[in-house]
C-alpha positions in Angstrom: 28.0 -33.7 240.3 27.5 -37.1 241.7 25.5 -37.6 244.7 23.9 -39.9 247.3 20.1 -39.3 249.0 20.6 -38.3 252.4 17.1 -37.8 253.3 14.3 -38.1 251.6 10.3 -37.1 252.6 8.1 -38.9 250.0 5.0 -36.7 251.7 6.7 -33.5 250.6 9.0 -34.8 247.6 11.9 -32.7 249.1 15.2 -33.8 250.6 18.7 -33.9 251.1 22.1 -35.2 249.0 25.1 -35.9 250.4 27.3 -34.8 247.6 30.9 -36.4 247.0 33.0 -33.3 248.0 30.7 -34.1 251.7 28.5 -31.2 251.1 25.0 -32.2 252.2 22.2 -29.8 250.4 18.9 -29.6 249.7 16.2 -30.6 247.2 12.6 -29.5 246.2 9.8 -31.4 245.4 10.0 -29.6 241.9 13.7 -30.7 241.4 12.3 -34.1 242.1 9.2 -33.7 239.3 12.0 -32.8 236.8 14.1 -35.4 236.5 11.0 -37.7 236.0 11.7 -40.1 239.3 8.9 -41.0 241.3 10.8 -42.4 244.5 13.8 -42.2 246.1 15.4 -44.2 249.0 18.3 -42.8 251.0 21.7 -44.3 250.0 20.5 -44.2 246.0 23.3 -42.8 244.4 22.6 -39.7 241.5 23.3 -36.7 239.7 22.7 -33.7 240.7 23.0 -30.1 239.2 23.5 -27.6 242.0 22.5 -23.5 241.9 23.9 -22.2 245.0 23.2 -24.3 248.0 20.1 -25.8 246.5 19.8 -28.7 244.2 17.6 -27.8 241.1 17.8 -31.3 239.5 18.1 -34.9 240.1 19.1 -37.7 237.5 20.1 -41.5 237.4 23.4 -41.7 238.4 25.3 -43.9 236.0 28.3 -46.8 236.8 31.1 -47.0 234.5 32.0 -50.1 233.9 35.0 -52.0 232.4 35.4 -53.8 229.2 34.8 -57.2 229.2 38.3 -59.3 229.1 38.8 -61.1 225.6 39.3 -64.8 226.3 
């Protein structure tokens, strides 16, 4: 699922995502140290996999983007 960082505490590693259905659940520091960031800053947008109401990992969320027009 796509998400956003709500909150995030770098002295803990854990936080919150504000998902796009407007569900706002938590991280761990350990779902943090599996997807390999080191940082995150509130309003960077990701993806998430979700396991009940907890996040268990965090990736790079990635921006479609539209084919270039032919001139």
């Amino acid at each position: 699922m796509q998400a956003t960082v709500y909150r995030y505490d770098p002295g803990t590693g854990s936080g919150s995502v504000l998902t796009d259905s407007g569900d706002v659940l938590p991280f761990t520091a350990r779902a943090l140290e599996h997807s390999g960031l080191r940082h995150l800053r509130p309003g960077q947008r990701l993806t998430a996999t979700r396991e009940g109401d907890e996040i268990v990992a965090l990736a790079l969320g990635t921006i479609g983007t539209a084919p270039r027009p032919q001139p």
